[in-house]
C-alpha positions, -999 to 999 in steps of 0.1 A, spaced: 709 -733 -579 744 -734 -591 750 -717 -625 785 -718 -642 783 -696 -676 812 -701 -699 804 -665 -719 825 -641 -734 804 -612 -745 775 -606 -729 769 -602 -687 747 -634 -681 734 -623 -651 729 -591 -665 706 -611 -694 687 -629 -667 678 -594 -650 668 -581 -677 641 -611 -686 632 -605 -647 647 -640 -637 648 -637 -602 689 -641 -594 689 -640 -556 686 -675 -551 711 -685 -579 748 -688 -576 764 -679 -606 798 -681 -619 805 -665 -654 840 -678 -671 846 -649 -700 866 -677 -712 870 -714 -721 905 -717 -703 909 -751 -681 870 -753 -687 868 -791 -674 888 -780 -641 863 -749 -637 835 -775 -642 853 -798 -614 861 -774 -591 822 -752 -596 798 -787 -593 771 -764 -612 738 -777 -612 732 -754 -643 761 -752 -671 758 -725 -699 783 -731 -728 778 -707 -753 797 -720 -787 817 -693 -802 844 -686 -774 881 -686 -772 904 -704 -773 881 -732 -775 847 -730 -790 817 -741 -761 815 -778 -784 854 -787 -773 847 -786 -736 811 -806 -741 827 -829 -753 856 -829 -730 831 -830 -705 812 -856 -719 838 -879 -723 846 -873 -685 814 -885 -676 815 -916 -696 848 -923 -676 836 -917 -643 859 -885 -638 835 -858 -633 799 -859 -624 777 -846 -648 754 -809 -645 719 -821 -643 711 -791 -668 735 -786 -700 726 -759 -723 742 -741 -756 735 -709 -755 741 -691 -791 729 -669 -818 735 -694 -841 711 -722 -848 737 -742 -867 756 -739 -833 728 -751 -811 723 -777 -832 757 -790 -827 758 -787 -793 722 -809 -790 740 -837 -809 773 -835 -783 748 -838 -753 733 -811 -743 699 -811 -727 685 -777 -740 701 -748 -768 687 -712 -766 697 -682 -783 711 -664 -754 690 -636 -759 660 -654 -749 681 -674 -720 658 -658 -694 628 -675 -711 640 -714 -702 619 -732 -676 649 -742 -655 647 -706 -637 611 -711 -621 625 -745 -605 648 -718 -588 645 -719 -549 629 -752 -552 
């Protein structure tokens, strides 16, 4: 599985270890920031993309939409799994109605069904 975080404070491997998420079998790629965040999406392919919402310079709902647009145009292919990760619920919430699949307070990231399909 190929995981591409775009996360500025908190070690999302580190989170994922600590919920004992088995990360030996996942390849992940933490961006501490949203710079060039559609060529880092390109360039990655992640099966798995982790946007969290409050991240500079562009908050995680800029590059969604980027990315959905990019989609709609046949640029990019899409992640099959798109999740907003923040504390916020007001933040998830947005990111839901931009297009992603799934919104989790980071903190409880570890706990999303997408990590047992890991190694499938």
């Amino acid at each position: 599985m190929r995981v591409l975080a775009f996360e500025d404070s908190y070690d999302i491997e580190a989170l994922l270890s600590a919920g004992n998420v088995d990360t030996s079998q996942i390849t992940l790629e933490q961006k501490w920031n949203s710079e060039n965040a559609i060529s880092v999406i390109q360039e990655f392919a992640p099966n798995v993309l982790l946007l969290d919402h409050f991240m500079p310079p562009m908050k995680g709902l800029e590059p969604l939409k980027a990315l959905m647009l990019s989609v709609k145009n046949g640029e990019l292919q899409r992640p099959e799994i798109i999740v907003g990760i923040s504390s916020a619920g007001f933040a998830n919430r947005a990111m839901l109605s931009a297009g992603a699949d799934q919104a989790i307070s980071k903190f409880n990231l570890a706990t999303l069904d997408i990590w047992q399909k890991n190694g499938e």
